[in-house]
C-alpha positions in Angstrom: -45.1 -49.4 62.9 -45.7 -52.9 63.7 -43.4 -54.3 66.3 -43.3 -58.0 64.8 -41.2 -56.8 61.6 -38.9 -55.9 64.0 -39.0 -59.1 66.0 -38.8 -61.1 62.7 -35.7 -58.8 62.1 -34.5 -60.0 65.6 -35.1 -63.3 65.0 -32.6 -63.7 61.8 -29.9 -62.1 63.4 -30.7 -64.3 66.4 -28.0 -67.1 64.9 -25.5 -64.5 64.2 -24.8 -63.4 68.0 -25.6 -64.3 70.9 -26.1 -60.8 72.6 -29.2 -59.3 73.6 -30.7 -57.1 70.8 -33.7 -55.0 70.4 -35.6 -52.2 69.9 -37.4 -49.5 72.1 -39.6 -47.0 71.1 -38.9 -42.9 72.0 -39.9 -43.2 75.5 -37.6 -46.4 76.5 -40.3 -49.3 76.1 -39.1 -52.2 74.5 -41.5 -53.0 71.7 -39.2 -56.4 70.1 -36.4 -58.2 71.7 -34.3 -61.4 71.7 -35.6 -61.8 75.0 -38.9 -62.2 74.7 -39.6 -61.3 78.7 -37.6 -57.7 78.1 -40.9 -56.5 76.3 -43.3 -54.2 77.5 -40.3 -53.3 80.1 -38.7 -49.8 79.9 -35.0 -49.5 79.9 -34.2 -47.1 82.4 -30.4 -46.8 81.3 -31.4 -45.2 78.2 -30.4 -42.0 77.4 -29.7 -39.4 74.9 -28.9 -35.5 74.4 -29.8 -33.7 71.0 -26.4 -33.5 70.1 -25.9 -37.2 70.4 -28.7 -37.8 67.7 -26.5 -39.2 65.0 -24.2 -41.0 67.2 -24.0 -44.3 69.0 -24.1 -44.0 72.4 -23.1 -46.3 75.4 -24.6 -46.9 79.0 -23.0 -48.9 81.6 -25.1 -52.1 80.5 -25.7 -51.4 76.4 -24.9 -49.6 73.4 -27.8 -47.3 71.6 -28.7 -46.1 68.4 -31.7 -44.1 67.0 -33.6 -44.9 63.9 -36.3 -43.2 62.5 -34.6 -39.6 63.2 -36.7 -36.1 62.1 -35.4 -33.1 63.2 -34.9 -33.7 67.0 -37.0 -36.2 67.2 -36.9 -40.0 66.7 -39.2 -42.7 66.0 -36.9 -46.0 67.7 -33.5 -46.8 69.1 -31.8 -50.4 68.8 -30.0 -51.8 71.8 -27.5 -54.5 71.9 -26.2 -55.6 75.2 -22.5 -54.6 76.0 -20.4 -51.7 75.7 -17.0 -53.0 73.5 -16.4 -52.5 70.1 -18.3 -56.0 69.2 -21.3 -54.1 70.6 -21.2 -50.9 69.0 -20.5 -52.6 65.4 -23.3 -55.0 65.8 -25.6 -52.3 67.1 -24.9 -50.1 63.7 -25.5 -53.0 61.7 -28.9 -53.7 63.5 -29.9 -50.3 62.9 -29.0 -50.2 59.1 -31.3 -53.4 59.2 -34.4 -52.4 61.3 -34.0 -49.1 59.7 -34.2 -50.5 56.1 -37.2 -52.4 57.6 -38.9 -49.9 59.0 -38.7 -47.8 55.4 -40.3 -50.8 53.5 -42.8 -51.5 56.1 -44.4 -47.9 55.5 -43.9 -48.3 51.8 -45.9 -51.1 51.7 -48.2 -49.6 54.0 -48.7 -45.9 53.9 -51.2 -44.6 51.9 -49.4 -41.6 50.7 -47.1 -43.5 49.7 -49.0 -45.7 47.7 -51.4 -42.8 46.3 -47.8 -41.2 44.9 -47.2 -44.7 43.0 -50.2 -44.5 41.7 -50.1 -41.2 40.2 -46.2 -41.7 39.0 -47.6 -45.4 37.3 -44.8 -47.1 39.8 -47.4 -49.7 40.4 -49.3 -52.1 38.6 -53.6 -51.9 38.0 -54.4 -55.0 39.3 -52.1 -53.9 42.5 -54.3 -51.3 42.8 -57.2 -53.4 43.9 -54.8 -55.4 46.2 -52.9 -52.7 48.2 -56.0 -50.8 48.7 -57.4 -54.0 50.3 -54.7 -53.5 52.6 -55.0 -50.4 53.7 -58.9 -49.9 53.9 -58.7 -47.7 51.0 -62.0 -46.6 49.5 -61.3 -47.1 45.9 -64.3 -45.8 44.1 -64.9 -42.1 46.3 -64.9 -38.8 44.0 -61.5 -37.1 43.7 -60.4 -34.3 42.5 -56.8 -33.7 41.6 -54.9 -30.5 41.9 -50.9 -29.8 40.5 -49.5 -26.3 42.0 -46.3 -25.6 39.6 -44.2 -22.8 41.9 -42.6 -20.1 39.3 -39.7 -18.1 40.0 -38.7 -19.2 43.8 -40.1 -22.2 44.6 -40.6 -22.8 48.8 -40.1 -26.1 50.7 -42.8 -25.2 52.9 -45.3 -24.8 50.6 -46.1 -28.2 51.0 -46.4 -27.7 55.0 -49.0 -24.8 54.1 -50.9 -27.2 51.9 -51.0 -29.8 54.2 -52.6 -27.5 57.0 -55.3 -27.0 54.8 -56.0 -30.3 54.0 -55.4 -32.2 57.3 -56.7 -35.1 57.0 -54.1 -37.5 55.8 -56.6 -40.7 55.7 -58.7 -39.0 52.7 -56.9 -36.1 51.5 -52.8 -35.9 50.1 -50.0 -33.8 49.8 -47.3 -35.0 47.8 -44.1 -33.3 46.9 -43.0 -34.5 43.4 -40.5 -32.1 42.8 -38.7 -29.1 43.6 -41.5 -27.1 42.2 -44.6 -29.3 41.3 -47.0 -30.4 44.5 -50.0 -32.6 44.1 -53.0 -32.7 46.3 -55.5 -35.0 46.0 -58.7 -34.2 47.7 -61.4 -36.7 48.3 -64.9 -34.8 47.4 -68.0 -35.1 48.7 -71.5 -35.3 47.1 -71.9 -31.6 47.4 -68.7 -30.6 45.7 -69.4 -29.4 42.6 -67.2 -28.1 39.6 -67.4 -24.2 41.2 -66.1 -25.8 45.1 -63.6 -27.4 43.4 -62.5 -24.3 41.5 -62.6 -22.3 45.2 -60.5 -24.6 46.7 -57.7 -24.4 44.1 -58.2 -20.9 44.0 -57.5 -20.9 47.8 -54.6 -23.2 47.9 -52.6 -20.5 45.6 -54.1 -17.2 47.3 -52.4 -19.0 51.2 -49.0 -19.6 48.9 -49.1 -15.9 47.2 -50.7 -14.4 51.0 -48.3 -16.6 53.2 -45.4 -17.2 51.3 -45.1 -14.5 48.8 -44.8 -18.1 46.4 -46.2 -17.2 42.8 -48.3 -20.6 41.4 -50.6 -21.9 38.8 -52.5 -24.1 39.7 -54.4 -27.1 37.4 -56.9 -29.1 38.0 -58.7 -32.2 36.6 -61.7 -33.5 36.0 -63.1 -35.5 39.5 -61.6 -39.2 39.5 -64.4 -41.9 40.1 -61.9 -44.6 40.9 -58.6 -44.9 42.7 -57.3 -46.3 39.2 -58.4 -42.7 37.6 -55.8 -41.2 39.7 -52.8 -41.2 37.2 -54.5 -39.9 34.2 -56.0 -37.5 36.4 -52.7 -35.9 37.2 -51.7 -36.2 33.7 -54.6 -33.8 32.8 -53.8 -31.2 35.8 -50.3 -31.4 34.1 -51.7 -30.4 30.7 -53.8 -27.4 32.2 -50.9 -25.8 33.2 -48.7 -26.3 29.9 -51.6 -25.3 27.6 -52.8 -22.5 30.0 -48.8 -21.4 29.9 -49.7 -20.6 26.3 -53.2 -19.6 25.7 -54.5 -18.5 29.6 -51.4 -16.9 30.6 -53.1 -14.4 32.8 -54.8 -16.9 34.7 -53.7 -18.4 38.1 -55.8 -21.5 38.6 -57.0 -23.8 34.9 -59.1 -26.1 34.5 -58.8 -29.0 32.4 -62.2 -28.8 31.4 -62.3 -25.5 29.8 -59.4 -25.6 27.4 -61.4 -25.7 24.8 -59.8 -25.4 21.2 -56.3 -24.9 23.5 -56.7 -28.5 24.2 -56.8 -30.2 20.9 -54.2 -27.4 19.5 -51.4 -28.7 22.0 -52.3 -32.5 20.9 -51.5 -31.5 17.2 -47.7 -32.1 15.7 -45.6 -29.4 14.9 -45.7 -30.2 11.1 -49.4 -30.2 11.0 -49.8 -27.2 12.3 -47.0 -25.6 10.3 -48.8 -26.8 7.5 -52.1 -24.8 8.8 -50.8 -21.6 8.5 -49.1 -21.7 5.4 -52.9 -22.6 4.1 -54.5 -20.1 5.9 -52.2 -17.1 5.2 -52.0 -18.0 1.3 -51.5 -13.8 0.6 -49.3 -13.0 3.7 -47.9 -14.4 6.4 -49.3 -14.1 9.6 -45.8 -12.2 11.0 -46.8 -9.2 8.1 -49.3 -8.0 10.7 -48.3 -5.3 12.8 -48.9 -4.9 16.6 -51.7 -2.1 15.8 -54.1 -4.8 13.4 -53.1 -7.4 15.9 -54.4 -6.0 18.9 -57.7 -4.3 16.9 -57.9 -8.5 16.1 -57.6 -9.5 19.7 -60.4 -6.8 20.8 -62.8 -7.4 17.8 -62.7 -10.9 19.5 -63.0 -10.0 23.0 -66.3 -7.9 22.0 -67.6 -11.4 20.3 -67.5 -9.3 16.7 -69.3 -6.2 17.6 -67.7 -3.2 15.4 -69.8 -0.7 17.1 -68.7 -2.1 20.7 -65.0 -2.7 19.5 -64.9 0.6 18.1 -66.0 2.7 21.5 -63.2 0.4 23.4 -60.5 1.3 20.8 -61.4 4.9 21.4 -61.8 5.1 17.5 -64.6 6.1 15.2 -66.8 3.3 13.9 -65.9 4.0 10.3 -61.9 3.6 11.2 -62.5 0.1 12.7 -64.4 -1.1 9.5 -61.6 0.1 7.3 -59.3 -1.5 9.2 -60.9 -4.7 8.6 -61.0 -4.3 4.9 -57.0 -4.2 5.4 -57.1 -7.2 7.4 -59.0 -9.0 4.8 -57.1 -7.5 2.1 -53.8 -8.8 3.4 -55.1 -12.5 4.6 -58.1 -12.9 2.2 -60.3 -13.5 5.7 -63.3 -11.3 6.0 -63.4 -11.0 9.8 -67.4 -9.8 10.0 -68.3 -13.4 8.5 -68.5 -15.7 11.5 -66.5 -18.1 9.6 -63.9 -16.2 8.7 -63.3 -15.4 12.0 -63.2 -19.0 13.4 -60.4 -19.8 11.3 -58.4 -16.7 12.3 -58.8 -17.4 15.3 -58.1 -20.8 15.3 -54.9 -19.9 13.6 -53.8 -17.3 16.0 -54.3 -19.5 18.6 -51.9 -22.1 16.6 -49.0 -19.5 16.1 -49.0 -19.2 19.6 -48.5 -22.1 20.5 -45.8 -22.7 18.0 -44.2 -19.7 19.0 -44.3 -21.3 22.7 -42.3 -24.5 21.5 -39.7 -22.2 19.7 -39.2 -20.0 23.2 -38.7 -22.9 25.5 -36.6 -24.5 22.7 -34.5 -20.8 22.9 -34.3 -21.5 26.6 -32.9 -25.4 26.8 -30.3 -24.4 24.9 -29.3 -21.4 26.7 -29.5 -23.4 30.0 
């Protein structure tokens, strides 16, 4: 951090006392000071244990107290000269202020930071252009966008796994944006194509599963062009996982460009698609179907309408599987063999799915 915020801090409170105050960095250099001759000198009655971390603490000459503490380590300490009560009060205060100075500074001017208010719209477009002046950020470099959603028990060091993997924090982010969603950005180069971008999300949640035991879906985005692309971006990683919680539920890492018909389904209102199935299933409902026809539906699909092919992976004779259909398109009207006919059963399985999705989280708000 810049040591002139904290002599422009200094140099406000200047009027208020007229005590020696100012600010050394973890090694007892003074780095801004009321006395401008006291910097670049090192303090050598500075002190302080682990266990004193949170407290003020007192030489024979000053009073001390750290700012910028992680862990065991800190960042600054503020001095003020004298050991009475005057010094110790005013040394508090001048940490609450350098320290509150010191957080806006790297607001302003880290570029995590900044990439996180970008994604969470906390800052406007045409601040975009001027903060990324400040930093040196390259606004129009390939992106790609990845959300890892952490099921069941979410870890607070999967972000520090992430964040070995990507480890360069000028181009590439980690960003925790909640207890269970993590976002990485990764800045692409020319030979990144869509399969490397699939790899690397599929690598991100094997280290979590591997590592951590964490179980994760991960989505991912079409590449961002522009620093301003970022946000919607994140909204489509967002949508690959709730539409791939639906229709891909076997599936670890989604794409939010092959969705397909998944896509538009989860745009369409509840009503409309209510509406769908009442038109489709005109003879019977859709529920009338047993689990039997259902799952002879689901692998006439998967064999792209083949009865001969469908048939030898049912283990049944051809003849059984085609009379099977005849009762499928006895009870909905929809002849599955026409091409179609089929689309639209599809399409309208895939819709009662996804209705049935809303209804089961609905279940589950109001049990919690």
């Amino acid at each position: 951090m810049s040591s002139r915020i904290f002599q422009s801090v200094i140099s406000q409170m200047k009027e208020a006392t007229n005590r020696c105050i100012g600010v050394i960095d973890n090694q007892g250099f003074v780095v801004a000071c009321s006395e401008l001759s006291m910097i670049g000198s090192r303090l050598k009655d500075f002190q302080v244990s682990d266990h004193e971390l949170e407290k003020v603490t007192v030489s024979d000459v000053r009073t001390y107290k750290l700012i910028g503490i992680n862990g065991n380590k800190f960042d600054y300490a503020v001095f003020v000269e004298g050991t009475d009560e005057l010094a110790q009060s005013g040394c508090v205060l001048a940490a609450v202020a350098f320290n509150e100075a010191k957080t806006n500074y790297e607001e302003k001017h880290n570029k995590a930071a900044f990439v996180k208010n970008i994604i969470s719209d906390n800052i406007l477009p045409g601040d975009v252009y001027v903060r990324a002046k400040e930093l040196h950020f390259v606004t129009e470099v390939p992106r790609a966008v990845f959300l890892v959603r952490q099921y069941d028990h979410p870890e607070i060091v999967s972000v520090e796994v992430i964040q070995n993997m990507f480890p360069d924090k000028q181009h590439d982010f980690v960003l925790s944006v909640s207890e269970t969603d993590i976002v990485v950005i990764k800045e692409l180069s020319a030979n990144d194509d869509s399969e490397e971008i699939l790899a690397m999300a599929h690598s991100i949640e094997k280290s979590l599963r591997d590592q951590l035991q964490v179980h994760c879906v991960v989505g991912v985005s079409t590449v961002a062009k522009h620093l301003r692309e970022l946000a919607d971006r994140y909204k489509e990683a967002q949508v690959a996982i709730d539409v791939g919680r639906v229709f891909e539920t076997e599936k670890t890492v989604i794409s939010y460009e092959n969705l397909g018909l998944g896509r538009i389904i989860y745009q369409l209102p509840t009503t409309l698609c209510e509406m769908f199935l009442q038109e489709v299933f005109k003879k019977n409902p859709i529920e009338s179907l047993d689990e039997d026809t259902l799952e002879t539906i689901n692998k006439f699909f998967e064999n792209n309408l083949n009865v001969s092919e469908t048939s030898r992976k049912l283990y049944v004779h051809r003849n059984t599987l085609v009379y099977r259909l005849e009762k499928i398109k006895k009870l909905t009207g929809l002849d599955l063999r026409e091409f179609d006919h089929a689309i639209v059963f599809k399409v309208a399985m895939m819709v009662k799915k996804y209705l049935d999705s809303l209804s089961a989280a609905g279940t589950n708000r109001l049990k919690g």
